[in-house]
PQR file of N, CA, C, O and H, with PARSE charges and radii, in Angstrom:
ATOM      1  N   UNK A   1     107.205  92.130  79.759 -0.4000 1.5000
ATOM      2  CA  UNK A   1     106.413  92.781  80.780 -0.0000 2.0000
ATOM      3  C   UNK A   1     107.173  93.945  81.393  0.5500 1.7000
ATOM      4  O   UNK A   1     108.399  94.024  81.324 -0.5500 1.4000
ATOM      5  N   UNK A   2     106.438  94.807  81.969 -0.4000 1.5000
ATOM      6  CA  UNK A   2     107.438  96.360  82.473 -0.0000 2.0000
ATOM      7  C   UNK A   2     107.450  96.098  84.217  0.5500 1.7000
ATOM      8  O   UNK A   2     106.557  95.764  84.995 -0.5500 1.4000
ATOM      9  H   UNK A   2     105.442  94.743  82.025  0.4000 1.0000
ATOM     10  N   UNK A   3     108.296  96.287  84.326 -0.4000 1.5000
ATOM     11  CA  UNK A   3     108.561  96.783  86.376 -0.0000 2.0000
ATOM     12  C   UNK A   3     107.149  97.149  87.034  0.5500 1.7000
ATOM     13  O   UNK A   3     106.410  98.058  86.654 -0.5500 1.4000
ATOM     14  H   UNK A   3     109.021  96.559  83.693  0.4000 1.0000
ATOM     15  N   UNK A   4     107.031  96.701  87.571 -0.4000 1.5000
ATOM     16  CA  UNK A   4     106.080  96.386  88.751 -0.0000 2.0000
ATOM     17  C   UNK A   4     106.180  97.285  89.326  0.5500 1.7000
ATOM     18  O   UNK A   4     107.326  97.726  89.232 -0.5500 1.4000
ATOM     19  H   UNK A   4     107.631  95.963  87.879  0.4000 1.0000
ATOM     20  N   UNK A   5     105.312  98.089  90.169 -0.4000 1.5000
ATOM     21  CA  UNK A   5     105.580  99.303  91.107 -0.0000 2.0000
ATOM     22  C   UNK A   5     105.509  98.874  92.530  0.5500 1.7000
ATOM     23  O   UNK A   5     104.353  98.877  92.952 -0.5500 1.4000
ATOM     24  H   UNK A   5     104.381  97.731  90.246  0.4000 1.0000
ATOM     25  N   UNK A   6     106.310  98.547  93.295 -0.4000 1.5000
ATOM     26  CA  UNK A   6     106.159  98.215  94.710 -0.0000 2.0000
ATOM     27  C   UNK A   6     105.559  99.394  95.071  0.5500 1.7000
ATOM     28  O   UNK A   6     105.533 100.458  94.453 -0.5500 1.4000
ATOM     29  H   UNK A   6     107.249  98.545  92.952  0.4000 1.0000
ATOM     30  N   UNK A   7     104.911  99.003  96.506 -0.4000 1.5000
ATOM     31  CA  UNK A   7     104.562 100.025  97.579 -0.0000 2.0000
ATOM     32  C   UNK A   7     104.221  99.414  98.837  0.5500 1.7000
ATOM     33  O   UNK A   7     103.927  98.224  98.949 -0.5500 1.4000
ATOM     34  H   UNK A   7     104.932  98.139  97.009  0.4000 1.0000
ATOM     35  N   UNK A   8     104.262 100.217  99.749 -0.4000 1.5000
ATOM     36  CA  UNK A   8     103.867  99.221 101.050 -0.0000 2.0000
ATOM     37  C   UNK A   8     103.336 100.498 101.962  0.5500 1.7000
ATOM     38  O   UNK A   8     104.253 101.167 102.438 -0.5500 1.4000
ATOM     39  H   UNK A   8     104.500 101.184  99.657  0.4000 1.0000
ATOM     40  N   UNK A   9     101.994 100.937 102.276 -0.4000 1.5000
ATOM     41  CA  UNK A   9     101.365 101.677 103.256 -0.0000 2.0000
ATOM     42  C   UNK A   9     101.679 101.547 104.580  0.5500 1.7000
ATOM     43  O   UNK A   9     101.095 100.716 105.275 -0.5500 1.4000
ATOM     44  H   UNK A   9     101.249 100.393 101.889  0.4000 1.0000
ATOM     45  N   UNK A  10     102.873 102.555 105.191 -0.4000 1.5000
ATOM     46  CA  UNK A  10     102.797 102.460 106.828 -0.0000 2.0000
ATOM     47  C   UNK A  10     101.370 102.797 107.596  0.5500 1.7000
ATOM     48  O   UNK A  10     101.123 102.292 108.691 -0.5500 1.4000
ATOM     49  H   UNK A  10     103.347 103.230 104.627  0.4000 1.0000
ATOM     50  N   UNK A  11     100.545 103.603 106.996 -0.4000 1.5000
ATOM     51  CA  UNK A  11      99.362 104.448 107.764 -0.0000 2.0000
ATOM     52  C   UNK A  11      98.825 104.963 106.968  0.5500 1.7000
ATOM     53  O   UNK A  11      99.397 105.651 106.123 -0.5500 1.4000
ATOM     54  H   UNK A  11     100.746 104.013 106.107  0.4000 1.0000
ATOM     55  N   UNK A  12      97.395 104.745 107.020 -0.4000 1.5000
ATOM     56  CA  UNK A  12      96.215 105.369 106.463 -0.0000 2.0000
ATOM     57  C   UNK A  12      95.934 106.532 107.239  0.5500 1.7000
ATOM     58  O   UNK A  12      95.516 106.193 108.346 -0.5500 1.4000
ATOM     59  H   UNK A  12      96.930 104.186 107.707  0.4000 1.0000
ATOM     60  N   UNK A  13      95.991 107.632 107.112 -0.4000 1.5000
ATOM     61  CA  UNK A  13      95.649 108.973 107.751 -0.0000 2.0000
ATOM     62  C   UNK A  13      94.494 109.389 107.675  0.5500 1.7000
ATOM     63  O   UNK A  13      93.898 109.581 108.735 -0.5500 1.4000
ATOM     64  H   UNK A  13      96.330 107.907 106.212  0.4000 1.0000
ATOM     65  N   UNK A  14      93.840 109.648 106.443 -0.4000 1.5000
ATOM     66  CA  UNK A  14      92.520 110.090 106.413 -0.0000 2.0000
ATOM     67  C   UNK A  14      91.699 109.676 104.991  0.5500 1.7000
ATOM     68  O   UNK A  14      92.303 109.752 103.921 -0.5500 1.4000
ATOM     69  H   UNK A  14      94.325 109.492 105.583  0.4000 1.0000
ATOM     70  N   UNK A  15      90.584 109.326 105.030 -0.4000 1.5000
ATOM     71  CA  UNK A  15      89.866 109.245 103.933 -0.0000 2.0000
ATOM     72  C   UNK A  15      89.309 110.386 103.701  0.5500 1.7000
ATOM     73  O   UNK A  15      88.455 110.786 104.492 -0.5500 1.4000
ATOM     74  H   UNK A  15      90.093 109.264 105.899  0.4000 1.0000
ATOM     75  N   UNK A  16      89.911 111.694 101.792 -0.4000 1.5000
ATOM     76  CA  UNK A  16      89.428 112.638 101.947 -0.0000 2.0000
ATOM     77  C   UNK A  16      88.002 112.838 101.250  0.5500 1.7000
ATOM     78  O   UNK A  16      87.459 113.942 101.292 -0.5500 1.4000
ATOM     79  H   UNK A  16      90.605 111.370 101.149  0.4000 1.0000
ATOM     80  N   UNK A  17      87.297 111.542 100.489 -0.4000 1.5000
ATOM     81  CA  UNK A  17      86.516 111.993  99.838 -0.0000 2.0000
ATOM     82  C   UNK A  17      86.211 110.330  99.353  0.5500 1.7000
ATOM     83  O   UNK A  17      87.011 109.489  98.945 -0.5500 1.4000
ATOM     84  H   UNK A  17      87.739 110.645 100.455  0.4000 1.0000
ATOM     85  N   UNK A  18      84.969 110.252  99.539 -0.4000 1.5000
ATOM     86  CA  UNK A  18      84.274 108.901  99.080 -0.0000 2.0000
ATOM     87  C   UNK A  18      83.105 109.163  97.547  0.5500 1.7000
ATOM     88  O   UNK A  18      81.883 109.079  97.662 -0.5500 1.4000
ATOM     89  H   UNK A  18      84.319 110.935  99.871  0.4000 1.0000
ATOM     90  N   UNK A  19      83.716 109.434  96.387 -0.4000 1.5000
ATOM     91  CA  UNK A  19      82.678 109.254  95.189 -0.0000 2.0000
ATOM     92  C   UNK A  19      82.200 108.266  95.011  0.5500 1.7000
ATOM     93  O   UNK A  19      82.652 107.163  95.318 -0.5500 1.4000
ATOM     94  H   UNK A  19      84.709 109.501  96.293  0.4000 1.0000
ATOM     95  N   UNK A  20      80.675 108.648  94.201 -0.4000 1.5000
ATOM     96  CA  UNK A  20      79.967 107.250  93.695 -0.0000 2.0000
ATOM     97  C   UNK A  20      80.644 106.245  93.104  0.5500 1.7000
ATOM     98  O   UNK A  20      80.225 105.354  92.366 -0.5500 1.4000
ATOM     99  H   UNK A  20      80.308 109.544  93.952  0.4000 1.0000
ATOM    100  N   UNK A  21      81.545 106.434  93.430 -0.4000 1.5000
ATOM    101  CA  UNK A  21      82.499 104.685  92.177 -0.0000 2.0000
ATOM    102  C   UNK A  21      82.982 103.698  92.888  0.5500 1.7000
ATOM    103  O   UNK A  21      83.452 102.639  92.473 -0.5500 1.4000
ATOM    104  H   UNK A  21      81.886 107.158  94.030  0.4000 1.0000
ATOM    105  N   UNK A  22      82.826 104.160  94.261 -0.4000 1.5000
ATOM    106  CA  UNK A  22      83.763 102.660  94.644 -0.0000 2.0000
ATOM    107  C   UNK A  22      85.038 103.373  94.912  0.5500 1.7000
ATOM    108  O   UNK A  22      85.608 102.818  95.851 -0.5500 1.4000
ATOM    109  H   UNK A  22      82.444 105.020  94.598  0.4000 1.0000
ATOM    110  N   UNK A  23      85.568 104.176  94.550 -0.4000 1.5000
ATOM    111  CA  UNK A  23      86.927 104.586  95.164 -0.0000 2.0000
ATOM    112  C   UNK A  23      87.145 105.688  95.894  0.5500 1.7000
ATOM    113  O   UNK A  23      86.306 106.584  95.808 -0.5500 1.4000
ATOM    114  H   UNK A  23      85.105 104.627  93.788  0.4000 1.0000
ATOM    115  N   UNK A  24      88.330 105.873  96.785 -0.4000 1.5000
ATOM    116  CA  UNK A  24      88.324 107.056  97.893 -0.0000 2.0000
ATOM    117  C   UNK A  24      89.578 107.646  97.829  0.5500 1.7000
ATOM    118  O   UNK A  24      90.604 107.017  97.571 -0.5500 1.4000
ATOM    119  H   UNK A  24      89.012 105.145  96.855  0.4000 1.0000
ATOM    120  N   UNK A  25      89.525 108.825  98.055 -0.4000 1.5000
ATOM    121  CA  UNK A  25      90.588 109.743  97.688 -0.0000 2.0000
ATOM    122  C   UNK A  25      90.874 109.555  99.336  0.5500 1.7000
ATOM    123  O   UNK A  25      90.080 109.682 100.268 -0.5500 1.4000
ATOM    124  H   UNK A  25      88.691 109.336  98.264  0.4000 1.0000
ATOM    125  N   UNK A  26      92.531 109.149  99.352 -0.4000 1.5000
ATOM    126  CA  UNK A  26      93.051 109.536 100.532 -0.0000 2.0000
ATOM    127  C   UNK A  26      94.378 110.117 100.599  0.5500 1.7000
ATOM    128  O   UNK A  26      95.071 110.450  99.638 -0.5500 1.4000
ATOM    129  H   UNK A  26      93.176 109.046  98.594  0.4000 1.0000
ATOM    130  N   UNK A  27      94.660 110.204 101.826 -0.4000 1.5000
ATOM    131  CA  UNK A  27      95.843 110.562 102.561 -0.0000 2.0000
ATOM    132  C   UNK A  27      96.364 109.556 102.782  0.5500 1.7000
ATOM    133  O   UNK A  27      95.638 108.641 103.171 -0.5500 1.4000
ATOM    134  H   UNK A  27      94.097 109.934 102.606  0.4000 1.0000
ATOM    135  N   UNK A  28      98.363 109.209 102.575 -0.4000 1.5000
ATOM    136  CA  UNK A  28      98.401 107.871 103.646 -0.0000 2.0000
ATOM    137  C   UNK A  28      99.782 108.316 103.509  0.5500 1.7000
ATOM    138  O   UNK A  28     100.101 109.195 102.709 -0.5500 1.4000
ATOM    139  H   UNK A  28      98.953 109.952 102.259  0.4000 1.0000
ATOM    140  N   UNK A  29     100.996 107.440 104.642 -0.4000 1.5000
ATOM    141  CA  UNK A  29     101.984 107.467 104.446 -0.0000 2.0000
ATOM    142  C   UNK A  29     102.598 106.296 103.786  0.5500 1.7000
ATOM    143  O   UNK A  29     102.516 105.279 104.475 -0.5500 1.4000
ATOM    144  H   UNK A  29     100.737 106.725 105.291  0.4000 1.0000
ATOM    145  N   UNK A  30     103.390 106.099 102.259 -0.4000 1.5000
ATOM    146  CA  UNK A  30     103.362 105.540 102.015 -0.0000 2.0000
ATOM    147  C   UNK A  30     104.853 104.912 101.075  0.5500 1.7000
ATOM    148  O   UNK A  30     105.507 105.892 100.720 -0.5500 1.4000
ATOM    149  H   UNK A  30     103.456 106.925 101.699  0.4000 1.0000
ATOM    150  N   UNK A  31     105.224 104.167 100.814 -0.4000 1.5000
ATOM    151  CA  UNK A  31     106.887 104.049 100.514 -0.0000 2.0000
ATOM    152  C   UNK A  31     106.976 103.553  98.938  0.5500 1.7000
ATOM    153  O   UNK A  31     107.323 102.393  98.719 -0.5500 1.4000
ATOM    154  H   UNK A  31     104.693 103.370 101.103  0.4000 1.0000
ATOM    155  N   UNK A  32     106.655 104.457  97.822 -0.4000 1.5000
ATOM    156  CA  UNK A  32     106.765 103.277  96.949 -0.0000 2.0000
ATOM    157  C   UNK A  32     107.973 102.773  95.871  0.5500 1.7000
ATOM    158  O   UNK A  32     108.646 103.765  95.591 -0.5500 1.4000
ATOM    159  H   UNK A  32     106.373 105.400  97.999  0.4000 1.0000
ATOM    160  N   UNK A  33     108.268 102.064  95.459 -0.4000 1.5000
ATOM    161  CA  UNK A  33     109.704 101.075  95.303 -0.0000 2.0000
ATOM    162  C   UNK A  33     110.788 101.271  95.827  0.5500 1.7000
ATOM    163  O   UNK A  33     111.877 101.612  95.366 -0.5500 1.4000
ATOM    164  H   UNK A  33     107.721 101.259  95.687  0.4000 1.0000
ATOM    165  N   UNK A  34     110.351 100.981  97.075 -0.4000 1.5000
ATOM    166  CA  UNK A  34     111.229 100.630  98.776 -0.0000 2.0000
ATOM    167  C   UNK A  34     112.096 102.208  98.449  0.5500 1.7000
ATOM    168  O   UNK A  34     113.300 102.198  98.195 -0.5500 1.4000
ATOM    169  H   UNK A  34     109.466 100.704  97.450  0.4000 1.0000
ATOM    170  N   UNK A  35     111.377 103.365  98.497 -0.4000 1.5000
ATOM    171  CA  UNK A  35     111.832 104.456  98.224 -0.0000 2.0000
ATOM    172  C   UNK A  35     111.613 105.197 100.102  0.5500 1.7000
ATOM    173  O   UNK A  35     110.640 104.765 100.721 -0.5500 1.4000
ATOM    174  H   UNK A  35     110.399 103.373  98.703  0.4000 1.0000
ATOM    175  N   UNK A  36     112.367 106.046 100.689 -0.4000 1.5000
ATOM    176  CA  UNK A  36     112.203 106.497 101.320 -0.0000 2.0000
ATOM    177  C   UNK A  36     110.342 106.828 101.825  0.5500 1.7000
ATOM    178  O   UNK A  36     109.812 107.274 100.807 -0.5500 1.4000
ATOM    179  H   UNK A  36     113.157 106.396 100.187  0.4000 1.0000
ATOM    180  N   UNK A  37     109.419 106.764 102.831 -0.4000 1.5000
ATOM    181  CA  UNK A  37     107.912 106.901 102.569 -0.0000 2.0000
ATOM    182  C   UNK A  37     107.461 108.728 102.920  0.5500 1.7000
ATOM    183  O   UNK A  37     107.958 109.527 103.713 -0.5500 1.4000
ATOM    184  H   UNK A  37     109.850 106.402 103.658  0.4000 1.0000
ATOM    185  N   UNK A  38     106.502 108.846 102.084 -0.4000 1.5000
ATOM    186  CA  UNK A  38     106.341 109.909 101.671 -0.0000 2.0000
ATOM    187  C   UNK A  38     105.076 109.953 102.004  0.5500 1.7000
ATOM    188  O   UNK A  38     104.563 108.938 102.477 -0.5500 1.4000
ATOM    189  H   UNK A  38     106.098 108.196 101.439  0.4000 1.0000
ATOM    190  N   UNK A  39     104.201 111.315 101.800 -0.4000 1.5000
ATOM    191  CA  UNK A  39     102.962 111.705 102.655 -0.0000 2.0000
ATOM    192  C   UNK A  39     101.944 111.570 100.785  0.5500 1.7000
ATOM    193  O   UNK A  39     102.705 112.069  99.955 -0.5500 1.4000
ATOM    194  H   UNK A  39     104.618 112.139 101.416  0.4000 1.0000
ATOM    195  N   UNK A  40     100.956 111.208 100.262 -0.4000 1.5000
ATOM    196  CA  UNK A  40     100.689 110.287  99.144 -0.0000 2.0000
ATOM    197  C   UNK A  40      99.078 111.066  99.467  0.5500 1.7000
ATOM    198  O   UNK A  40      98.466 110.933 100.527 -0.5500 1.4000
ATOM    199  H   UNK A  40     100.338 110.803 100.936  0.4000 1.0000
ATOM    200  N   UNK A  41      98.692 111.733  98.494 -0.4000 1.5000
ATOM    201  CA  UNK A  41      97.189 111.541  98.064 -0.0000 2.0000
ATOM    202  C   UNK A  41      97.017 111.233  96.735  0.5500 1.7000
ATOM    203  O   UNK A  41      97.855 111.544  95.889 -0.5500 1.4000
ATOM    204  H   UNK A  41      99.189 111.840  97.633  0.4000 1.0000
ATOM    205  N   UNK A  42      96.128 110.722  96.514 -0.4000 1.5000
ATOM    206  CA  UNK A  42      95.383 109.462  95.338 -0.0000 2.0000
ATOM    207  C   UNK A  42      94.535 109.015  95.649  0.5500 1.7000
ATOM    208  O   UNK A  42      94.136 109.173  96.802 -0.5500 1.4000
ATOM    209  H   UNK A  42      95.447 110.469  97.201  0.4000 1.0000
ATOM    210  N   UNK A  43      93.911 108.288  94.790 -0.4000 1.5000
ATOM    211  CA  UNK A  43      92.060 107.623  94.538 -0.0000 2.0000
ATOM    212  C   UNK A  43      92.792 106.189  94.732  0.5500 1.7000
ATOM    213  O   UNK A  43      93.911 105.900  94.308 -0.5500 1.4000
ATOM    214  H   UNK A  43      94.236 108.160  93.853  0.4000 1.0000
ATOM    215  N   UNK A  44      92.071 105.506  95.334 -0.4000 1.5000
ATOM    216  CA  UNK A  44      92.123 103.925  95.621 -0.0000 2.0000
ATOM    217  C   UNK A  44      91.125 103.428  95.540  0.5500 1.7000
ATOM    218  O   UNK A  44      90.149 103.987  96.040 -0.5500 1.4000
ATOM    219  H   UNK A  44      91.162 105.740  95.678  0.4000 1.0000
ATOM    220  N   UNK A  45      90.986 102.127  94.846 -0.4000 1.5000
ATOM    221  CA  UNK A  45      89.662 101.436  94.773 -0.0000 2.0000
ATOM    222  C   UNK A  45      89.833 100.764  95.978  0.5500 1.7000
ATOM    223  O   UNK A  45      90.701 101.070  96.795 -0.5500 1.4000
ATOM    224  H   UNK A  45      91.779 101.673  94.439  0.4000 1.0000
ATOM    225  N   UNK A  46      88.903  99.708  96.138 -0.4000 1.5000
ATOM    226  CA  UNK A  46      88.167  99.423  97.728 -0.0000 2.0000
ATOM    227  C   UNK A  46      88.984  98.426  98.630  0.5500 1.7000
ATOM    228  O   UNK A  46      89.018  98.493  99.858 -0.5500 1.4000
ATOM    229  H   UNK A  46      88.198  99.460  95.474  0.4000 1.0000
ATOM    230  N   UNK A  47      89.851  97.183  97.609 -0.4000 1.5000
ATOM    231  CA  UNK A  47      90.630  96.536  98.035 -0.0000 2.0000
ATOM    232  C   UNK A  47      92.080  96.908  97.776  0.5500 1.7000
ATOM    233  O   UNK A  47      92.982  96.071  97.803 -0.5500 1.4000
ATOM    234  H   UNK A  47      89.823  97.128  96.611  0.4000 1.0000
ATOM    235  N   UNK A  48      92.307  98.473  97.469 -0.4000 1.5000
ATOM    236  CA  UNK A  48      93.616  98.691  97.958 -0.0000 2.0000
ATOM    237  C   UNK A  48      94.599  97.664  96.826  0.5500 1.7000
ATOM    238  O   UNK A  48      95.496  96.938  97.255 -0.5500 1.4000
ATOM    239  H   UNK A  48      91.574  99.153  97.447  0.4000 1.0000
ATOM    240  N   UNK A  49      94.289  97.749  95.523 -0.4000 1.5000
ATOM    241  CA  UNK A  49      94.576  96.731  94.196 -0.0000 2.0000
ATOM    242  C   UNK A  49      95.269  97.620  93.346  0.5500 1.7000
ATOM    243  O   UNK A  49      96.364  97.561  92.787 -0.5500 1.4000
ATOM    244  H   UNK A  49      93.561  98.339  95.175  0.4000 1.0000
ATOM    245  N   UNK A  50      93.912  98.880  93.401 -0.4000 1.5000
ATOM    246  CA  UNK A  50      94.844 100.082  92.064 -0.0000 2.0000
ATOM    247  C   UNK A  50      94.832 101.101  92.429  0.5500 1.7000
ATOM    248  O   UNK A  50      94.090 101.223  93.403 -0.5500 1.4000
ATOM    249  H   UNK A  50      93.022  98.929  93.854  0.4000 1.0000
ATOM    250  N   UNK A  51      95.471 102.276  92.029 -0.4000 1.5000
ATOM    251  CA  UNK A  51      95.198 103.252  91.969 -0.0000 2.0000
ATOM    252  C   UNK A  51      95.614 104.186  91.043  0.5500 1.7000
ATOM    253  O   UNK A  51      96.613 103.982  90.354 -0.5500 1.4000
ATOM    254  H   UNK A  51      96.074 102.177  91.237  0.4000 1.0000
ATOM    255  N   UNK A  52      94.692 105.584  90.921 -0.4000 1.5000
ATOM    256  CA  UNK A  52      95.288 106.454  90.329 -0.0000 2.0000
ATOM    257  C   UNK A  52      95.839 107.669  90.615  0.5500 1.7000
ATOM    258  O   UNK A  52      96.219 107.787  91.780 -0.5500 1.4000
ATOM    259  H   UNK A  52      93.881 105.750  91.481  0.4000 1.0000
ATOM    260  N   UNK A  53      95.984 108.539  89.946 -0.4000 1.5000
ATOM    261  CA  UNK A  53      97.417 109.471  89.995 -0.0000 2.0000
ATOM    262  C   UNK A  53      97.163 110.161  91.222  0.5500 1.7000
ATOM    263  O   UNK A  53      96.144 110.444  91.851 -0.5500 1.4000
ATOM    264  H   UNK A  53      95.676 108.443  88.999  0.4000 1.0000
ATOM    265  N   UNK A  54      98.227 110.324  91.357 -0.4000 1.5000
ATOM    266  CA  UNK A  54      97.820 111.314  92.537 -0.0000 2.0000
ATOM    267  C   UNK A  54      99.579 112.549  93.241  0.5500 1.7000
ATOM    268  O   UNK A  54     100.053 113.092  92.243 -0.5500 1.4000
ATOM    269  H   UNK A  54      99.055 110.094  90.847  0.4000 1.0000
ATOM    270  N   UNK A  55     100.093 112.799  94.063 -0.4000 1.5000
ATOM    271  CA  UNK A  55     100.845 113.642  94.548 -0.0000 2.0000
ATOM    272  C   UNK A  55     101.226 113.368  95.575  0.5500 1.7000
ATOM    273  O   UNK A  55     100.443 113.198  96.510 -0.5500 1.4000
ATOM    274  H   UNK A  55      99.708 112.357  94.874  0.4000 1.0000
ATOM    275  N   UNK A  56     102.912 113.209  95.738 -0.4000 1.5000
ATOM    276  CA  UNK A  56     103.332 112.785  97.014 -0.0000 2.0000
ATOM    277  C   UNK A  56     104.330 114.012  97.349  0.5500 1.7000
ATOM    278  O   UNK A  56     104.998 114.704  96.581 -0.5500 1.4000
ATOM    279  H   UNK A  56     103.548 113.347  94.978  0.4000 1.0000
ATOM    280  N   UNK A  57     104.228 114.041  98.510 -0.4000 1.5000
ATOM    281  CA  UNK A  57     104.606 115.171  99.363 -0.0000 2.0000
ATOM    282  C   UNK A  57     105.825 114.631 100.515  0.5500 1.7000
ATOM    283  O   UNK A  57     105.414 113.631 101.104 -0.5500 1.4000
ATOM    284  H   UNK A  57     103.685 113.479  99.135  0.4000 1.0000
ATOM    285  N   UNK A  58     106.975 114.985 100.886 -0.4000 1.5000
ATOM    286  CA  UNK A  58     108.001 114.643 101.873 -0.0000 2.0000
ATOM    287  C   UNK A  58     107.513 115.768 102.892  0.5500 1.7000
ATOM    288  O   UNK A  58     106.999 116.866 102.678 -0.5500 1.4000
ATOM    289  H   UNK A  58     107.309 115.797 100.407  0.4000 1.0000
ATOM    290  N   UNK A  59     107.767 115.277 103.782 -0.4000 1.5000
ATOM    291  CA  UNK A  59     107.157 115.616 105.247 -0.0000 2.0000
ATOM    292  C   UNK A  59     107.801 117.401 105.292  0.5500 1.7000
ATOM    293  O   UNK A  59     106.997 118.303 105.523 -0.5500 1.4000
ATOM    294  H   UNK A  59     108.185 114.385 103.956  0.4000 1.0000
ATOM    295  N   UNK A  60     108.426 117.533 105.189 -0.4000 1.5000
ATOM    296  CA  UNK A  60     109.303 119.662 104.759 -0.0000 2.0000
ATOM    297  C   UNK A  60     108.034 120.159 103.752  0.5500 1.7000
ATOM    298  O   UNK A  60     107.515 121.263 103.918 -0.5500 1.4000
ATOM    299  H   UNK A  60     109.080 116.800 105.001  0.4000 1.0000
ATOM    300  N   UNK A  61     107.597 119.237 102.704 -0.4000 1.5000
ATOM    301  CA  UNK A  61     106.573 119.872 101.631 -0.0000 2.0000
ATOM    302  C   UNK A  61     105.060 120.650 102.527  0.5500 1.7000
ATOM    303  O   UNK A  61     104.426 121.698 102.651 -0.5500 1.4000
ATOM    304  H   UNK A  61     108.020 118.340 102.569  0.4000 1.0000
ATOM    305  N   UNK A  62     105.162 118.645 103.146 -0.4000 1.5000
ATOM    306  CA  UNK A  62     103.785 118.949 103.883 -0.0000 2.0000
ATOM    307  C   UNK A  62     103.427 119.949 104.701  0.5500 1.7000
ATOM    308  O   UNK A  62     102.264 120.345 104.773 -0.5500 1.4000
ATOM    309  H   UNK A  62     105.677 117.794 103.046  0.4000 1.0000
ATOM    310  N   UNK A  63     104.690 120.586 105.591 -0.4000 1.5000
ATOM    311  CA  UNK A  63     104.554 121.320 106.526 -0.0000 2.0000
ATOM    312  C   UNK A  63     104.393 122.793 105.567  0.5500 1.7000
ATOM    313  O   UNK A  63     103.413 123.538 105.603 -0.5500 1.4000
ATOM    314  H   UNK A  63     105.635 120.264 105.533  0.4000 1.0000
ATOM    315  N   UNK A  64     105.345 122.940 104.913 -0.4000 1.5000
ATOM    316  CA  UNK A  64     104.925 124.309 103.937 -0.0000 2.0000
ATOM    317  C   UNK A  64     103.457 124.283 103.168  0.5500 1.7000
ATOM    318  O   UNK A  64     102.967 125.345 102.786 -0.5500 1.4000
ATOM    319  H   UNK A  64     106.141 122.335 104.884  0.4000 1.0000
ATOM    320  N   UNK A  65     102.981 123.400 103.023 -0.4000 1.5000
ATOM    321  CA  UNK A  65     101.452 123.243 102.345 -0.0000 2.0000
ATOM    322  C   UNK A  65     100.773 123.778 103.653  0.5500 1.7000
ATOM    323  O   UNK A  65     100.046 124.751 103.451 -0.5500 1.4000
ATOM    324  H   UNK A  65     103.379 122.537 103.334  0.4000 1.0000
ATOM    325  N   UNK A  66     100.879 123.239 105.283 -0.4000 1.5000
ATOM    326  CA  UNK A  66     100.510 123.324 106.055 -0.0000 2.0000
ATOM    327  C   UNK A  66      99.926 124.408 106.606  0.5500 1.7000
ATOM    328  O   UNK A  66      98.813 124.602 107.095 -0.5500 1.4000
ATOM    329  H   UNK A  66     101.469 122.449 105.448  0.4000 1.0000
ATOM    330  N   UNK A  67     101.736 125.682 106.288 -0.4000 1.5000
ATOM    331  CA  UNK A  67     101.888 126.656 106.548 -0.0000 2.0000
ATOM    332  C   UNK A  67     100.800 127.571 105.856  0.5500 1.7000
ATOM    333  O   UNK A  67      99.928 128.214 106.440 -0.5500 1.4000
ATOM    334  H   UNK A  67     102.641 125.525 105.891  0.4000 1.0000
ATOM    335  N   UNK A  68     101.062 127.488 104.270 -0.4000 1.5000
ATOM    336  CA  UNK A  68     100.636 128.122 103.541 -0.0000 2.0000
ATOM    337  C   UNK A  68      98.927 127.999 103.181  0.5500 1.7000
ATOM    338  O   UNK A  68      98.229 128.569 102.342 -0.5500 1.4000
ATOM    339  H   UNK A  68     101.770 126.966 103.796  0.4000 1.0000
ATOM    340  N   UNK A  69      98.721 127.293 103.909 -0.4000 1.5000
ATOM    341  CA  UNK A  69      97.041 127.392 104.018 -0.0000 2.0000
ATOM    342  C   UNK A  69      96.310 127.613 105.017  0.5500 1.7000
ATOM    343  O   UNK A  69      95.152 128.025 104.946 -0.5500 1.4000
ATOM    344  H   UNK A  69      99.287 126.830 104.590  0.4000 1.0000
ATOM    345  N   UNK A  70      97.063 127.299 106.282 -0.4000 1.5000
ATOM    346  CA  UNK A  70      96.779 128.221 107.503 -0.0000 2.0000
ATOM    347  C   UNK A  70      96.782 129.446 107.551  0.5500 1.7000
ATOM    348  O   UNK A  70      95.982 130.205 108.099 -0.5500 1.4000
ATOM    349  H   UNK A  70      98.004 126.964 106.339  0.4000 1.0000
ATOM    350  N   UNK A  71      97.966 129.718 106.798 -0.4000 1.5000
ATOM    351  CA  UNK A  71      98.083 131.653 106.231 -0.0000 2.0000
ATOM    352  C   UNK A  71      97.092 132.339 105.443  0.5500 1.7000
ATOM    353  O   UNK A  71      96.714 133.505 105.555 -0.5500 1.4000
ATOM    354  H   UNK A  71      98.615 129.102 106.353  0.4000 1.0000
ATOM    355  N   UNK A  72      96.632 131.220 104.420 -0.4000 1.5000
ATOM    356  CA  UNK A  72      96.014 131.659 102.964 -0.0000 2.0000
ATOM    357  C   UNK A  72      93.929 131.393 102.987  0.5500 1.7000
ATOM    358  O   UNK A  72      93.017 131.758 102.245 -0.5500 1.4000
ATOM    359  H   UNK A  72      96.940 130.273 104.329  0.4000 1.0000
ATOM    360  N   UNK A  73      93.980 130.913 103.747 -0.4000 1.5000
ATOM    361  CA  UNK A  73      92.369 130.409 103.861 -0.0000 2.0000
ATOM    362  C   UNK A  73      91.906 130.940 105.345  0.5500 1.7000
ATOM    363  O   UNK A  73      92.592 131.093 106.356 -0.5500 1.4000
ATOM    364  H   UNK A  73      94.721 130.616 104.350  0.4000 1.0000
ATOM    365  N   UNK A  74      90.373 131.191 105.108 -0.4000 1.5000
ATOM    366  CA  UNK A  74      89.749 132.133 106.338 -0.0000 2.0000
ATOM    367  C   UNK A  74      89.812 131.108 107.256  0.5500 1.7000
ATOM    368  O   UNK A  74      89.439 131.292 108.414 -0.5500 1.4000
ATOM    369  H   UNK A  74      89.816 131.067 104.287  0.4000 1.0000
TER
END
């Protein structure tokens, strides 16, 4: 069998998008294999069981994403 992926959600921040399937694209802060916790968007099904891919961001990233779309969008 292969390594298990720990994770453990400090905070759900925002739900960004609810599709017809049953799963929701969110935001959360989140730590996974007891790794420092990081700012995490990805699709989650409903009981929080699976998910898929998604992009994690350290809080310096987030703020330059922050920056750069406050700058870049009307």
């Amino acid at each position: 069998m292969g390594n298990a992926v720990k994770w453990k959600r400090y905070r759900q921040i925002a739900n960004l998008s609810a599709p017809n399937n049953g799963w929701t694209k969110e935001l959360n802060f989140i730590s996974w294999n007891d790794w420092e916790p990081v700012y995490d968007i990805r699709t989650w099904n409903k009981d929080h069981s699976r998910y898929g891919k998604g992009v994690t961001l350290t809080a310096g990233e987030l703020a330059v994403l922050r920056a750069v779309l406050l700058e870049k969008l009307p």
